[in-house]
Structures are given as structure tokens and as C-alpha cells.
C-alpha positions as CSV (number, residue, x, y, z in Angstrom):
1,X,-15.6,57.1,-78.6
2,X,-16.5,54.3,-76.5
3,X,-19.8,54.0,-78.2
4,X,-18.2,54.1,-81.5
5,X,-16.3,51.0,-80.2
6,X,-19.5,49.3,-79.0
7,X,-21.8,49.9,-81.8
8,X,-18.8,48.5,-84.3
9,X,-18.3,45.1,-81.9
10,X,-22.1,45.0,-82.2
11,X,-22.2,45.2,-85.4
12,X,-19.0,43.0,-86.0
13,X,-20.6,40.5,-83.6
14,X,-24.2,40.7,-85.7
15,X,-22.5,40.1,-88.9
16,X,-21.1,36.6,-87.5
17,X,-24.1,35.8,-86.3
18,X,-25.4,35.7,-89.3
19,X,-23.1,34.3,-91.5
20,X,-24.8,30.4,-90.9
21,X,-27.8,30.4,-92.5
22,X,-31.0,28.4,-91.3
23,X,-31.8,25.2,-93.1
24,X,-34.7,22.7,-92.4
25,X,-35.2,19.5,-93.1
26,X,-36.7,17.5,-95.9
27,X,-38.6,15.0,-94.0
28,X,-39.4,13.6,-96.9
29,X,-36.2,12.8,-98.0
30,X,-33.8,12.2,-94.9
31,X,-32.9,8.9,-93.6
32,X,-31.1,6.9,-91.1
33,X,-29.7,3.7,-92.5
34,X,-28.3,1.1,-89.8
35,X,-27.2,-2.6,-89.9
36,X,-25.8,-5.5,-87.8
37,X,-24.3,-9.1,-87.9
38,X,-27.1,-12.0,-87.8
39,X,-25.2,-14.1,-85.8
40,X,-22.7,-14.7,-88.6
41,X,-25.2,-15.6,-91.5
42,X,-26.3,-12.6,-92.6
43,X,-26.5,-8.5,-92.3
44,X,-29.7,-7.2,-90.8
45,X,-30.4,-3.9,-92.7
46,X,-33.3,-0.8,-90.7
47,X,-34.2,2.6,-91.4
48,X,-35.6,5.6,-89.2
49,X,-37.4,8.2,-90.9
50,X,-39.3,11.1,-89.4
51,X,-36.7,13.8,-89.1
52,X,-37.4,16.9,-87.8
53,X,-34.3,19.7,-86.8
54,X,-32.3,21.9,-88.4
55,X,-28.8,22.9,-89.9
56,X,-26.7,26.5,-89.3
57,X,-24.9,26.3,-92.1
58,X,-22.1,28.9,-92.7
59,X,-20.9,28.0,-96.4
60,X,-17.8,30.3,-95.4
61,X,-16.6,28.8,-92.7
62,X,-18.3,25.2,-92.8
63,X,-16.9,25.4,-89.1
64,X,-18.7,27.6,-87.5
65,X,-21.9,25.5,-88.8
66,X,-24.2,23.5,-86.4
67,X,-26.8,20.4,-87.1
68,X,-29.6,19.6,-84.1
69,X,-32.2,16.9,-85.6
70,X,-34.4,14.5,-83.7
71,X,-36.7,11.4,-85.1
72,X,-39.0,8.8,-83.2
73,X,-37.8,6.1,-81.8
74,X,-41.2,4.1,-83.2
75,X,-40.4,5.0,-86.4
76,X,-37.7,2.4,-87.3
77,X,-38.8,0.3,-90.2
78,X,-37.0,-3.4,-90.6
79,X,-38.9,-4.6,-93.2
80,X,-40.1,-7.7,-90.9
81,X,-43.6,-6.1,-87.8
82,X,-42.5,-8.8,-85.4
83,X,-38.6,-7.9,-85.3
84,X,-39.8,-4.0,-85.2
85,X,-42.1,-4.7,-82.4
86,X,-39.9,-6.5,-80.6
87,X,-36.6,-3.9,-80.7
88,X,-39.4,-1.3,-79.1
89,X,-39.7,-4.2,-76.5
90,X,-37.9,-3.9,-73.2
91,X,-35.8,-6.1,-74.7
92,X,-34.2,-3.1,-76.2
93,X,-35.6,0.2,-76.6
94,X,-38.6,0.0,-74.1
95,X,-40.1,2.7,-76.2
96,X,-43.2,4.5,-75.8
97,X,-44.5,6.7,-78.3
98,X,-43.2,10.5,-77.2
99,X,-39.6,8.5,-77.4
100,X,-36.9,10.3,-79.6
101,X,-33.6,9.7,-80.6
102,X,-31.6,12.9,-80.4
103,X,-28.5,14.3,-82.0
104,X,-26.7,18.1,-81.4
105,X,-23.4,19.4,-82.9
106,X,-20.8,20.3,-80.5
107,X,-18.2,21.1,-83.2
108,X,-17.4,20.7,-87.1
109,X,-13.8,19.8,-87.7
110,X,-12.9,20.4,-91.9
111,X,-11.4,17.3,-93.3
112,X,-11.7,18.8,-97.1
113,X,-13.2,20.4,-100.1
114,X,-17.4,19.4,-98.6
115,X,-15.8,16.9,-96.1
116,X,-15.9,17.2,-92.3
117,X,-16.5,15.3,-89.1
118,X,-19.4,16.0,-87.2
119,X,-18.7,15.5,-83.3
120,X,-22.0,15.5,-81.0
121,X,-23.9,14.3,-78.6
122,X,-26.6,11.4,-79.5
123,X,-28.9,10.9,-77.1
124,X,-31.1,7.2,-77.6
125,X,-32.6,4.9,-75.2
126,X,-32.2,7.6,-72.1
127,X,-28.4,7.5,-72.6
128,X,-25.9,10.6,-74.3
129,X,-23.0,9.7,-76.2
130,X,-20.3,11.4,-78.1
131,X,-20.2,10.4,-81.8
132,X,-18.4,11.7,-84.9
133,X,-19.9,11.5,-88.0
134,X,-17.9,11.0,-91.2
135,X,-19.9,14.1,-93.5
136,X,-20.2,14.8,-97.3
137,X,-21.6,17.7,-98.7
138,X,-23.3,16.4,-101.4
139,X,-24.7,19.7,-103.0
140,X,-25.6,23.0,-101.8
141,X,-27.6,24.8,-104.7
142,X,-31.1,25.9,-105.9
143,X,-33.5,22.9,-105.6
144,X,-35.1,22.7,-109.3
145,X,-38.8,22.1,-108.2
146,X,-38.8,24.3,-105.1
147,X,-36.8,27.0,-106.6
148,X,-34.9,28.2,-103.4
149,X,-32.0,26.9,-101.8
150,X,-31.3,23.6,-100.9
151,X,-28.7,21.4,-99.4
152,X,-27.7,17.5,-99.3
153,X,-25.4,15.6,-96.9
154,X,-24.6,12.3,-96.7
155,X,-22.2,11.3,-93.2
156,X,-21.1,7.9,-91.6
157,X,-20.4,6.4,-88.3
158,X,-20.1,2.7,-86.1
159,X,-21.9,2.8,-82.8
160,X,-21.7,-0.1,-80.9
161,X,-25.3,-0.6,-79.2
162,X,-24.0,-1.9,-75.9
163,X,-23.3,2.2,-75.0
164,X,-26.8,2.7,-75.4
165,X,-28.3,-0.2,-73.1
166,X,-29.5,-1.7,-76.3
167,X,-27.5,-5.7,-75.7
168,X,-29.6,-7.6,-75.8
169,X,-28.4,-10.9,-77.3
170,X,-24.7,-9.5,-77.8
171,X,-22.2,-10.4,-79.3
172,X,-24.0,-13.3,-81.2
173,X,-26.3,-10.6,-82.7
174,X,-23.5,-7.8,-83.5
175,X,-23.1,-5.5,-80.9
176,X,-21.5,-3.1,-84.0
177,X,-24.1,-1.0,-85.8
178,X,-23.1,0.4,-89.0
179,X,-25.0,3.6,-89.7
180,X,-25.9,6.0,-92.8
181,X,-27.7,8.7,-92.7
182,X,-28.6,10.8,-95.8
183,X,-30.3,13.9,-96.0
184,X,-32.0,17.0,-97.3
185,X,-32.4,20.7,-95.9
186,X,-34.2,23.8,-97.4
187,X,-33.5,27.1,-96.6
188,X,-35.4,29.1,-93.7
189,X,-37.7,31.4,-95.4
């Protein structure tokens, strides 16, 4: 009897396992949008590109889902090589080439019908922070080109850059980043 018990709670407990499914992502076609005050004249717009990670999504129970991704510090993109090169200054990042900037799920609160907030931990410039992140699913079906499963997400969030030891001329250059990051995942084969 008692391995009858056992081999149903491992099989109970195998089955929710693998209700998330594995999801990569589209390098390709993820982002990280920020921007900040210019001293009052004007909003200063960057990117980050480079994604690597992956999503445990559980279409279910959206829940039970988990998100790890990381990107290279270097790889922000302002538009203008002198401002780049000097954010991975000390100035503010300091960053050397193996530098990454780090986010992990630590739980998925359901606001509605493909809405949630995203809690984790973001790791950038040596320093973890909580964040929540404002999430849409923006579809979850079979990509048309790559024939296999595919999901999009778009989520939103204000960080201030001060948490991060990234101040450097604060509060005349806004110390309040507005970020947007959208993104795409395939399934795991």
C-alpha cells in the first residue's frame, strides 16, 4: 500500500513538474528599451539587446510560470559611441566585457486575461534588487515561419538608477529610468 501511495505522489508530483513548458529566447527579436530626463530638455532613449535565458511557462496556471534571462552590460546601444562609452565608464557601469545584467522570477502574481506582474530579482552593476514588472502576453501560438510554438511578451517597470550605484549626475540627469522590454521565446525542442 504504501508504494502505491508513493508511486501516485510521484507521479502526481511529475505531472506538475511538467506542466510549464520550456521556452527560449528569440535573441533576435527581444529588447530592453529604457529612458531618462536630459536635464529637463529632452528624454534620452537606449536599448540592450543580446538576450539569452529562458521562460517556464505553464499556460494553465500562468502562476506557476518562471522567466531567468541575462544580456551584456556592453551591449547597450544609445544611438550616440561617446555617450555609450562613457555609461560603461566608471562613471557608471565600470563594465568590463564578461559584465551582465541579470533578471530571475521569484513569483508571477495574475492581474488578468494574459496580464501579470512579474516580481524578481535584477541584478546590474554588482547590486540585486527587487523589481515588478508590469507583463502582457501578447501571443502564444504557432510562429508561421518556424512552424512550432512561439510566445510574445511585452512588460513594464520604473527603476530609479541610484539603487544600482549608477548616479552619476543625479537628479539633473533623471535619476528615474523608464524601461520596456519586449520579447520573443520558442519552444524547447
Amino acid at each position: 500500500m504504501k508504494s502505491l501511495v508513493l508511486a501516485a505522489l510521484l507521479s502526481a508530483s511529475a505531472s506538475m513538474a511538467m506542466a510549464a513548458e520550456k521556452y527560449v529566447l528569440d535573441a533576435s527579436h527581444s529588447q530592453v528599451v529604457f529612458s531618462y530626463n536630459h536635464l529637463g530638455f529632452s528624454t534620452t532613449y537606449g536599448m540592450f539587446s543580446g538576450f539569452e535565458g529562458e521562460i517556464m511557462f505553464d499556460e494553465a496556471d500562468p502562476a506557476n510560470s518562471s522567466v531567468a534571462v541575462s544580456m551584456p552590460t556592453k551591449s547597450m546601444f544609445t544611438g550616440w559611441e561617446k555617450r555609450d562609452a562613457h555609461f560603461m565608464s566608471d562613471d557608471f557601469f565600470g563594465a568590463s566585457d564578461d559584465d551582465m545584467i541579470t533578471f530571475k522570477s521569484t513569483s508571477i502574481e495574475v492581474t488578468g486575461e494574459g496580464t501579470a506582474n512579474i516580481t524578481g530579482d535584477l541584478t546590474m552593476n554588482d547590486v540585486t534588487k527587487s523589481v515588478v514588472l508590469a507583463t502582457n502576453l501578447n501571443q502564444l501560438s504557432e510562429h508561421p515561419m518556424a512552424k512550432k510554438p512561439w510566445a510574445g511578451f511585452n512588460a513594464t517597470t520604473t527603476l530609479l538608477r541610484s539603487d544600482f550605484g549608477v548616479d552619476k549626475f543625479a537628479p539633473f540627469v533623471g535619476d528615474e529610468i523608464a524601461v520596456t522590454i519586449s520579447l520573443e521565446a520558442m519552444k524547447a525542442e
